[in-house]
N, C-alpha and C positions, 0 to 999 in steps of 0.2 A: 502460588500461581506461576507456570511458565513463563519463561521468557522468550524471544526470539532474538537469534544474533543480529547486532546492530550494523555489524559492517561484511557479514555474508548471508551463507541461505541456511535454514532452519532453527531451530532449536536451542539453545544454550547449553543445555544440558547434556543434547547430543555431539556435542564437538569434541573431540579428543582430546586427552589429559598427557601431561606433560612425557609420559611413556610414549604414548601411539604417536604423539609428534616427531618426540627423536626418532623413533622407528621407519615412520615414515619417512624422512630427511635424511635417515642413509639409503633406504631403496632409491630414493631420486639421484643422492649424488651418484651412486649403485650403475646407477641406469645412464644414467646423462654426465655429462663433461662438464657439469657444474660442481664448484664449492663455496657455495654460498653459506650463510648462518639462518636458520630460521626467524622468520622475521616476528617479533613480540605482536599482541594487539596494541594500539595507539590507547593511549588514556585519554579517552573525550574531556576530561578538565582543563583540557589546552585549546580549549574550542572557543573561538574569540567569542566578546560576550555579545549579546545582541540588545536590538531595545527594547524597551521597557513594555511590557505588557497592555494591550487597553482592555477596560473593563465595557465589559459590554454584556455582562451575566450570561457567557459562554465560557465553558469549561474549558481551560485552556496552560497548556504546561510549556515552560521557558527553561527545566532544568537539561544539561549536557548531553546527556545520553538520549532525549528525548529528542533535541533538532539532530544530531548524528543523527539519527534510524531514520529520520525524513528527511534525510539532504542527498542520499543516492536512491537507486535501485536496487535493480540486483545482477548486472551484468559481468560478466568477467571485467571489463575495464572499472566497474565498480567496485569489486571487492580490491583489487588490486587497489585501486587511488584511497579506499576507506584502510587499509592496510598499511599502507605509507603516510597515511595521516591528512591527507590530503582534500581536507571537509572544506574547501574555499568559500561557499557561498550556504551556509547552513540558514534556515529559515530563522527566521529573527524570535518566536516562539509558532506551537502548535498548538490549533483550535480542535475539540470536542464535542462537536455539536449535538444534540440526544434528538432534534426533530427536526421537523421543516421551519417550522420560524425560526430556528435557532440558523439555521444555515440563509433563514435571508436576511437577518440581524447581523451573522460574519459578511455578508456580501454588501449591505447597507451602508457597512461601518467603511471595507475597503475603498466603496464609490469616494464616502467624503475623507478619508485620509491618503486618497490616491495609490494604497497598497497593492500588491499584490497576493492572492489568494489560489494558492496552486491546490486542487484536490488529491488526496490520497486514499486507496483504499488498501492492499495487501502491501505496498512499495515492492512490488517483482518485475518493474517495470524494464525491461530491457535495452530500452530506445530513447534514453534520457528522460523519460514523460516527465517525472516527476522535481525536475531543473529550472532551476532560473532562469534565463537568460537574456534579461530585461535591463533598462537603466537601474543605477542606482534609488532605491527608494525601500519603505517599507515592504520585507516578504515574510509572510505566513504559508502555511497550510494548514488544511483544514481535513483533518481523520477523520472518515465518517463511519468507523470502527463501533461504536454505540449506537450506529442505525442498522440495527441487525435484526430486523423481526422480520415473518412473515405475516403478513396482515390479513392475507385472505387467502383460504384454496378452494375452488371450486371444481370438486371432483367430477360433475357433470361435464361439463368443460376443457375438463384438464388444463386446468387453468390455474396461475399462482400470479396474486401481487406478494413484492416481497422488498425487502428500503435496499438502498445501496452494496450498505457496509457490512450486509452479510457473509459471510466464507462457503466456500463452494461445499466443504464435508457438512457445516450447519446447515446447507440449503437441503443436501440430502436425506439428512436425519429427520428433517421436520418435513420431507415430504414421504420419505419410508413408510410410517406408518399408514397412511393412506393408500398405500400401495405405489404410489407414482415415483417418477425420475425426472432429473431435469435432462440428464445425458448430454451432460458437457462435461469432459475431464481434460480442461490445458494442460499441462507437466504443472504449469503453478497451481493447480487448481490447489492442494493444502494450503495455500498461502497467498490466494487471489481470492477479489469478492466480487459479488454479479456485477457492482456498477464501472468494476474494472475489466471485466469483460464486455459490458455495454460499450465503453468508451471508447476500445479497439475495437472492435468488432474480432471477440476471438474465436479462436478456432480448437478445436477437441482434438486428441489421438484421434477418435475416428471419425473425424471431420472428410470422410468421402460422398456423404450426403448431406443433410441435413443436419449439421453437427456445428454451421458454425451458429454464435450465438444469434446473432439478426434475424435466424431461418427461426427461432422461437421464440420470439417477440412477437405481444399483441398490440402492448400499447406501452407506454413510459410517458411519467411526467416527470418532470425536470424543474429543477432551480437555478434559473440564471439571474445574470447581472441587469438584465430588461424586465426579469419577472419570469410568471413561472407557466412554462410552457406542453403542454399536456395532447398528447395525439389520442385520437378516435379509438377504440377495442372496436 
């Protein structure tokens, strides 16, 4: 199974191997008045540890590598501070929730241990979304990365329900064959999911019409911390 890099953007597999680095890092010195060393990746085992997991029969992972990849986004000031090791406030573990009750079982649980519960969906977040910056206290996130199905298409309509944590190439594969599109493509869209585009209200390449995501919305229901909030189609 793929992985994706934890403390920049894409792939694992795609990042450069010890040649195309050095390569790289003499065109720069080449280029520029810099003589720096190239900087190693940080070993996430030096990641202070966090607390103790609660069980609440949600899927939910507390090892290194796993609050790394949800403690930034993905902004240049990101990769840079993930690079220099610099993971200050890493979520204390990560939640998996596979449905709706599962995600208002994580929200139930935060009211009475006064947690905080930050959502994530691609982590491409460029504008700190996905940051702490709260008192001191219990922080989680909560991937909603297993809520990836499309539920419903109604080709009459040209209409799709579809859960959160879907990714924009799965959104389009499973509406291809029906012949339709959603016709949203962020620059993140390989690595963004709809309910990360719901949440900014994003915008496409050809976002000169009707391109940003809110112009194709019918209706959304939602899980909050008050309960669960559901607009008219």
């Amino acid at each position: 199974m793929r992985k994706r890099s934890w403390w920049g953007w894409g792939w694992e597999d795609q990042a450069l191997d010890q040649e195309g680095l050095d390569q790289l890092a003499k065109r720069v010195r080449d280029l520029l008045p810099l003589d720096g060393d190239v900087t190693p990746i940080p070993e996430v085992s030096a990641l202070k540890e966090g607390l103790n997991p609660s069980e609440i029969g949600v899927a939910r992972r507390d090892d290194a590598e796993t609050r790394a990849a949800h403690t930034h986004g993905k902004a240049y000031r990101d990769v840079i501070r993930n690079l220099r090791g610099e993971l200050t406030r890493p979520p204390d573990w990560v939640w998996y929730p596979a449905n709706e009750d599962e995600v208002e079982r994580v929200l139930e649980w935060a009211a009475q241990a006064n947690a905080a519960v930050i959502p994530f969906g691609g982590g491409t977040s460029v504008v700190g979304g996905i940051e702490y910056r709260g008192p001191e206290r219990p922080m989680t996130v909560m991937d909603l990365s297993n809520m990836d199905k499309v539920l419903e298409i109604d080709e009459t309509s040209l209409a799709v329900r579809a859960q959160a944590g879907i990714f924009g190439p799965a959104l389009e594969d499973r509406l291809r064959p029906h012949g339709l599109t959603l016709r949203h493509y962020p620059q993140s869209f390989e690595f963004s999911t709809l309910g990360g585009w719901l949440a900014t209200r994003a915008g496409g390449h050809f976002a000169t019409g009707y391109t940003h995501i809110d112009d194709l919305v019918e209706s959304m229901r939602v899980v909050t911390p008050a309960g669960v909030a559901e607009t008219q189609r």
